[in-house]
N, C-alpha and C positions, 0 to 999 in steps of 0.2 A: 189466762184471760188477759187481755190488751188492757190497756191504762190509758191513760190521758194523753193523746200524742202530739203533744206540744210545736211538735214541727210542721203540723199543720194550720197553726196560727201565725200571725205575723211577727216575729221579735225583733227587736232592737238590742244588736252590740253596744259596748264600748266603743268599739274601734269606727265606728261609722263616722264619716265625715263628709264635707261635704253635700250634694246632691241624695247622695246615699241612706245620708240620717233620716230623708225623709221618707224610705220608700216602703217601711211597714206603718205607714200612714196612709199611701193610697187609699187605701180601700176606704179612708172614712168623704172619697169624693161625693157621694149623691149628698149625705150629712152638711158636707159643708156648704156646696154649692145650696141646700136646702134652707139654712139657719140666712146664707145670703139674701136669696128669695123673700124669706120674712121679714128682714130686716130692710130691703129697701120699698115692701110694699107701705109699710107703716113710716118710714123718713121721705120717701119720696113723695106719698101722700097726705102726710099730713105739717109733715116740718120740711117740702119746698126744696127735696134735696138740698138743703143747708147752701143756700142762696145771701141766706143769710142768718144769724144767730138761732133765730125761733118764728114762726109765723103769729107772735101776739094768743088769742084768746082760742087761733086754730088748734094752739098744741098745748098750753100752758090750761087753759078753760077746757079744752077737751080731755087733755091728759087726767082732769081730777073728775071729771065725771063717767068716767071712763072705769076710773076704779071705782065709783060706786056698784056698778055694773060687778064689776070681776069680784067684788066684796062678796056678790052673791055667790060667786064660783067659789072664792075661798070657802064659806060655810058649808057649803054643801059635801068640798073634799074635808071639810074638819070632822065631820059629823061621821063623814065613809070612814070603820074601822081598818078596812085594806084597803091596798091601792085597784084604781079603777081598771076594767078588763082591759086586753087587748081591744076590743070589740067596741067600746066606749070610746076609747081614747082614739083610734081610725077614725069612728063614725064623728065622734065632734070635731076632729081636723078637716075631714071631708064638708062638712059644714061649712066651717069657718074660711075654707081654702074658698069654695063657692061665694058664699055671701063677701067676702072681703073684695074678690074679684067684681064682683057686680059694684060695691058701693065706688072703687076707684071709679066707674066708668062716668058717672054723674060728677065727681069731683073732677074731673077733667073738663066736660063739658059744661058745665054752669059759667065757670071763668070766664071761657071762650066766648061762650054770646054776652057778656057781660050783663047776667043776669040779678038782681035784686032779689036775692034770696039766703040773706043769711040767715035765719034760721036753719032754714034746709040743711046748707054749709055746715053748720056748726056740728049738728045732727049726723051728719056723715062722717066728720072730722071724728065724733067720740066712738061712731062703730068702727070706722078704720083703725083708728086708738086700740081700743079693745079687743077686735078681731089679729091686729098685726101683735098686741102680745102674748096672745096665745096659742098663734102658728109659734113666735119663739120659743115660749115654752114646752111645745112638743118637740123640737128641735136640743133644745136643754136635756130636755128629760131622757131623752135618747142616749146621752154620753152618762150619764149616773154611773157610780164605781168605777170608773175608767182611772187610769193613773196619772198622775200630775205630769208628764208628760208628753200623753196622749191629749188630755184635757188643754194644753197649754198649745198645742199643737191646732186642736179644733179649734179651740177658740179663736186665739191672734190671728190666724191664718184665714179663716170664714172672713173676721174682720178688715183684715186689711184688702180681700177681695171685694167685699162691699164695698170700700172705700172706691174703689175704682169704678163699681157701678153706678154709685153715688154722683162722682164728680162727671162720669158719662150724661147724666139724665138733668144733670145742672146747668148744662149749653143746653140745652133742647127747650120748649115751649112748655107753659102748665098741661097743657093738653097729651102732646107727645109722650111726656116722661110719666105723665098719670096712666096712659095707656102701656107703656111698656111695664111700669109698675103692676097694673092687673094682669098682665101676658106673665111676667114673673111671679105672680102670685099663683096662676096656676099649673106652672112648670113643677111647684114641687108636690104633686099631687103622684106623678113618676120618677120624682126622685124618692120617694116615702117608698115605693115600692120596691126601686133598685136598691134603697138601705137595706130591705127586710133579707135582702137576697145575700147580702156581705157579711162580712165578722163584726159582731157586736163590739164596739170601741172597748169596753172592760176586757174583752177579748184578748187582746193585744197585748202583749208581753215588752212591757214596757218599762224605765226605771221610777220608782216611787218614792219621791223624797223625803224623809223623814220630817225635814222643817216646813215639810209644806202644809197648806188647809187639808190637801186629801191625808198625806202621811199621819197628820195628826189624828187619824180616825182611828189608831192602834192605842192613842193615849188617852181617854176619857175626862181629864181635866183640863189638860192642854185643847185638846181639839174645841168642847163646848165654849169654854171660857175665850178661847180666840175669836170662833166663828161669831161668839158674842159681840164680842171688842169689836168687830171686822163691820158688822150689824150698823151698830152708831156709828164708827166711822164713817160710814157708805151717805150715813144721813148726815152726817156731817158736813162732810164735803161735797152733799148734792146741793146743800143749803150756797157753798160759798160760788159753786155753779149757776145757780140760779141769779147772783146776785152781779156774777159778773157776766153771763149772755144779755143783761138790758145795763150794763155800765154808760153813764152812770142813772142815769134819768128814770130808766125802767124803759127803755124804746128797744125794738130789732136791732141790729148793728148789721147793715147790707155789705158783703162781699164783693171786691173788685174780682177780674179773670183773674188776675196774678196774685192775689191772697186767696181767695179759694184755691188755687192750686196747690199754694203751699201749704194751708191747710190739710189739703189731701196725702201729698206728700212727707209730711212733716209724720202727719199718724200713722203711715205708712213704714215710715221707715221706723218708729218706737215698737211695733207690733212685731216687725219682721224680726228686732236686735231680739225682742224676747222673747219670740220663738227658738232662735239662733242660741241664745244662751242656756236656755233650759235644753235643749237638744245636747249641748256641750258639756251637762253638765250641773250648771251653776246652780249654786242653791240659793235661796230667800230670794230668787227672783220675781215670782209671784205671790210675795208674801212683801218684806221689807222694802224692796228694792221699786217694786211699781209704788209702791206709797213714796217714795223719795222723788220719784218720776212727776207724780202727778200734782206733790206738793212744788214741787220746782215751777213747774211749768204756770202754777198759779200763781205763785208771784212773779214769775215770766211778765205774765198777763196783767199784771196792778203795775208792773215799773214800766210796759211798754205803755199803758193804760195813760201814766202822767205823760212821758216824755212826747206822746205824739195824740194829744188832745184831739185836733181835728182831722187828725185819720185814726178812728177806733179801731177800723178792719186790721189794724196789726198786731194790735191787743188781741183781736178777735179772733186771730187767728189761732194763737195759744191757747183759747178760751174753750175752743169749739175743739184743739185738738186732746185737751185735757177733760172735756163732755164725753170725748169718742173714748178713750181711753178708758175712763170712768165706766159706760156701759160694757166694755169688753170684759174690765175686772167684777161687774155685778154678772154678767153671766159665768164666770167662773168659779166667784163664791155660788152663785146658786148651784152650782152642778153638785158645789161641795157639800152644802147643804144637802141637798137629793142623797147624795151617796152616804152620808151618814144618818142623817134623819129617816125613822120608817114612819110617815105619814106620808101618802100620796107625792108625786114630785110635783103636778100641780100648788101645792099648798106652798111649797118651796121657791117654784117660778115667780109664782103672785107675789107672795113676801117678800122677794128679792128685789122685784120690778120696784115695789110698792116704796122699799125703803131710798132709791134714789130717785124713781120720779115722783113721788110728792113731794119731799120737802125741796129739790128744784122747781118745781113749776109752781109752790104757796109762796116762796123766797121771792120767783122772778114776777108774780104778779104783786106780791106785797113792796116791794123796789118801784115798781109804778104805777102805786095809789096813795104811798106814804108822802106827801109833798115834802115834808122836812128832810126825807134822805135825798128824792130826788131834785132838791133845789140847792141841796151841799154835794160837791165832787166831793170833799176833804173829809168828810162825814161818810161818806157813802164808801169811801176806800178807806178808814179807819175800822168799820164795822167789816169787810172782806178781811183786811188783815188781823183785828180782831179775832175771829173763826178760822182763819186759819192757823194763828197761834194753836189755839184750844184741841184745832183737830189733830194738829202734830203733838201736841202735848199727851192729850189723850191716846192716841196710838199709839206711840213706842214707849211711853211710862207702863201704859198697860201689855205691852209685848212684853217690855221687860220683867212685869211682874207674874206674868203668864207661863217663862221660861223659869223664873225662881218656885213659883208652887207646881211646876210639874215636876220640881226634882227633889223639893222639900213637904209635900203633902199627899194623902191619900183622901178618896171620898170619904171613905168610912170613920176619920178623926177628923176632918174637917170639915165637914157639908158643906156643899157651896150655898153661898148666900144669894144667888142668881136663879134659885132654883123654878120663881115663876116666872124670869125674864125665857129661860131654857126654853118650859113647858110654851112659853106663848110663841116662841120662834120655831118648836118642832124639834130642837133639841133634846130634850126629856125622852129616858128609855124606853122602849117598847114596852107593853104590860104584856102582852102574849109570850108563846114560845120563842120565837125568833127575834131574834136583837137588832136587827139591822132590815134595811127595805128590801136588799140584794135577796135575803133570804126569803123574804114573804114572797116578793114577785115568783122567785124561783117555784114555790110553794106552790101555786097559781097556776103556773104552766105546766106543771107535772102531773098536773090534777087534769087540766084539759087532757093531754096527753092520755094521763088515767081511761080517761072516758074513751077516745078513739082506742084503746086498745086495751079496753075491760082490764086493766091494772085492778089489782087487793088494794085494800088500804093500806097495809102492811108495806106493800110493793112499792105505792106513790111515794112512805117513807123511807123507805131504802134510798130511793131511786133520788129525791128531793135530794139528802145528804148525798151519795154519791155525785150525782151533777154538778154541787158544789166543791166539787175535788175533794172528798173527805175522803181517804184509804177506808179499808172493807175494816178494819179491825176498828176505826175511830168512828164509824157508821154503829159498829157493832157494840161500842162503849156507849154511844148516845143513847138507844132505842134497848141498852141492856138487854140484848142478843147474843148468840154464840156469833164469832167471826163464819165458822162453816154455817150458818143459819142464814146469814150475808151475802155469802157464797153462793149457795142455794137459790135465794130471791132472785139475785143480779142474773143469773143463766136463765133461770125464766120470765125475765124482763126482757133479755135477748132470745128469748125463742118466740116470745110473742109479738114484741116490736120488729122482728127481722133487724136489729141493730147489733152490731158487735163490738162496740168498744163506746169509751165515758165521750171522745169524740163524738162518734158517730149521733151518740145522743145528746148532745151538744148546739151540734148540726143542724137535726130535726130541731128539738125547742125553739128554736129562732124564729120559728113560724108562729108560735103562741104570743114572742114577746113584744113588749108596746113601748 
């Protein structure tokens, strides 16, 4: 009987260098080009292709009523004991793909005739809002279990392609670039489709860092306790974002051509180096080393901030490339999130979105209504520096003390004392049989599968652990069976599905998965 045949999946060498490193990444093109599509239909309509800092009350006031909206999404995935079908998850992207693309079309033309209607505006600004983070989110949800990597690969790389689509649609008119936004909003309606068709990113045989957010899902006190730590941080440092996109006053800070481009550029080339590094290798690259990044660049942003008063755009520029950067490492912890936690990857998206765009857009509107910060520069860059102390404080005290109890503690002598921060972020174990999302989903799809091809009960259990790469003997240790009993099942799994090996059903599944 055939096994796993791994040569049918994509791997990554050692020795890959080069052009080459990238090329068992292809396949994740519809993915990326997709998460692109999302991402500039919600910046280019609603934050102005970053023209300049923030468009005011369009992204900052939208942005929070926008989660009250997705508040309701969270509830409804807390409440779902399993994650939601294939069949859900299609049909609400098909939604969202449609209505987001209609709402651009008015956010384009209102501007245009110079129409007095900002309510209407406003009102569009929070569906676009909330429409464009949940095309993200199926885009996220998509790479779950995949390897740091892989992940590191999707992510920076999508990213730093936006980036160019971005500064494309930022020479053009509100009008033009609102429309090319909705024509890219529903381009990925056939990219979702050409993904269904490729190798699932967890697919890909890829290397798995030990010291990373994914690798740490082998250590259960390391992993919660970081993802934890990683949690506040994110809000921490949206807080010092917030406070430096309306520096100092609380106002937009508008972009010349030549800082916006560096802007562009500038994130560009950080995204590409850490792709480049983690391909090579490197480790605590997406753990340690982007928090070094991103704190640098903030005080970048505070000493360009005094030296060049009345040109801000050069402050701004660090400002906005440390915003960009910032969102690329919230979708990475979210994925890592998803791939550990078994509640829904929705619940994880939200959460994720949730902990850096609210306290950026409470920060950057509370900077311009507090008159006493905005009428002291020296006050107002005191409190930035301030928070960023605390955030580098708290972040690598708490790394460090994250790497001493994963070598000095067990759950079982020491309970964490984080245990309702855990359960409230989705960290907390699974109560079912399955410990992890990877598995429940698997569960899911075996089951449809079951139903097209009248599978046993018995059978959909076999097959579940089997698909999972588990050997016939450790299927057979699970479900306390004879190994020949295993044996047995798996050949009449293949005489009834017409499949011949753990591949071939593999293969098929893909059609179930969401």
């Amino acid at each position: 009987m055939a096994e796993t045949q791994e040569a049918q999946r994509p791997t990554v060498g050692e020795s890959g260098k080069g052009l080459a490193a990238f090329k068992p990444y292809v396949c994740l093109w519809p993915m990326i080009i997709g998460i692109v599509c999302a991402r500039s239909g919600i910046i280019v309509g609603s934050y102005g292709s970053y023209v300049s800092t923030d468009e005011g009350v369009f992204t900052d006031g939208a942005t929070l009523i926008s989660f009250v909206l997705l508040a309701v999404v969270l509830v409804v995935v807390t409440l779902q004991k399993t994650p939601l079908t294939k069949r859900v998850v299609n049909m609400s992207m098909y939604a969202c793909i449609a209505l987001q693309a209609v709402t651009l079309v008015p956010l384009a033309i209102i501007p245009e005739h110079d129409l007095n209607m900002f309510g209407v505006l406003f009102a569009l600004h929070v569906v676009n809002e909330f429409l464009g983070i949940f095309a993200m989110s199926y885009w996220l949800r998509c790479a779950r279990g995949s390897s740091t990597t892989t992940v590191a690969v999707y992510v920076f790389v999508a990213f730093a392609l936006s980036e160019i689509v971005l500064g494309i649609c930022a020479t053009q008119s509100v009008f033009t670039r609102d429309i090319i936004a909705s024509a890219l909003t529903v381009l990925q309606l056939p990219l979702m489709h050409a993904a269904h068709k490729r190798v699932r990113p967890f697919q890909i045989i890829s290397p798995m860092q030990e010291n990373d957010y994914l690798g740490f899902m082998k250590h259960t006190i390391s992993n919660t306790r970081y993802l934890i730590i990683s949690g506040i941080g994110v809000g921490i440092m949206a807080a010092i974002i917030g406070l430096l996109r309306g520096y100092p006053t609380g106002q937009a800070i508008g972009f010349t051509v030549p800082t916006r481009i560096a802007y562009m550029l500038l994130t560009i080339t950080i995204c590409l180096a850490i792709v480049l590094a983690v391909l090579k290798g490197r480790t605590r690259v997406v753990t340690v080393n982007i928090w070094m990044i991103m704190q640098a660049l903030a005080c970048i942003a505070l000493v360009v901030y005094a030296i060049f008063p009345s040109n801000l755009e050069y402050g701004a520029v660090f400002t906005t490339t440390l915003n960009a950067l910032m969102v690329a490492f919230d979708w990475y912890i979210i994925i890592s999130f998803s791939s550990y936690g078994w509640r829904d990857p929705y619940y994880y998206c939200i959460g994720g979105f949730a902990m850096f765009l609210v306290p950026r857009a409470l920060t950057r509107m509370l900077l311009g209504n507090l008159q006493l910060l905005s009428a002291s520069t020296v006050l107002a860059s005191a409190l930035m520096a301030g928070l960023l102390v605390l955030s580098t404080q708290f972040i690598f005290l708490s790394l460090l003390r994250v790497q001493e109890l994963a070598t000095t503690e067990s759950r079982k002598k020491n309970p964490s004392r984080t245990m309702m921060l855990q359960h409230f972020m989705g960290l907390d174990d699974e109560p079912e049989n399955y410990t992890n999302l990877r598995q429940i989903t698997m569960k899911q799809n075996v089951e449809e599968m079951g139903k097209q091809f009248l599978l046993s009960d018995r059978e959909i259990e076999v097959l579940t652990l089997y698909a999972l790469g588990y050997t016939q003997q450790r299927v057979a240790d699970e479900l306390y069976i004879s190994s020949a009993t295993v044996h047995a099942h798996i050949k009449r799994i293949y005489s009834k599905t017409g499949l011949h090996s753990r591949q071939a059903v593999l293969d098929f599944l893909q059609q179930y998965m969401s």
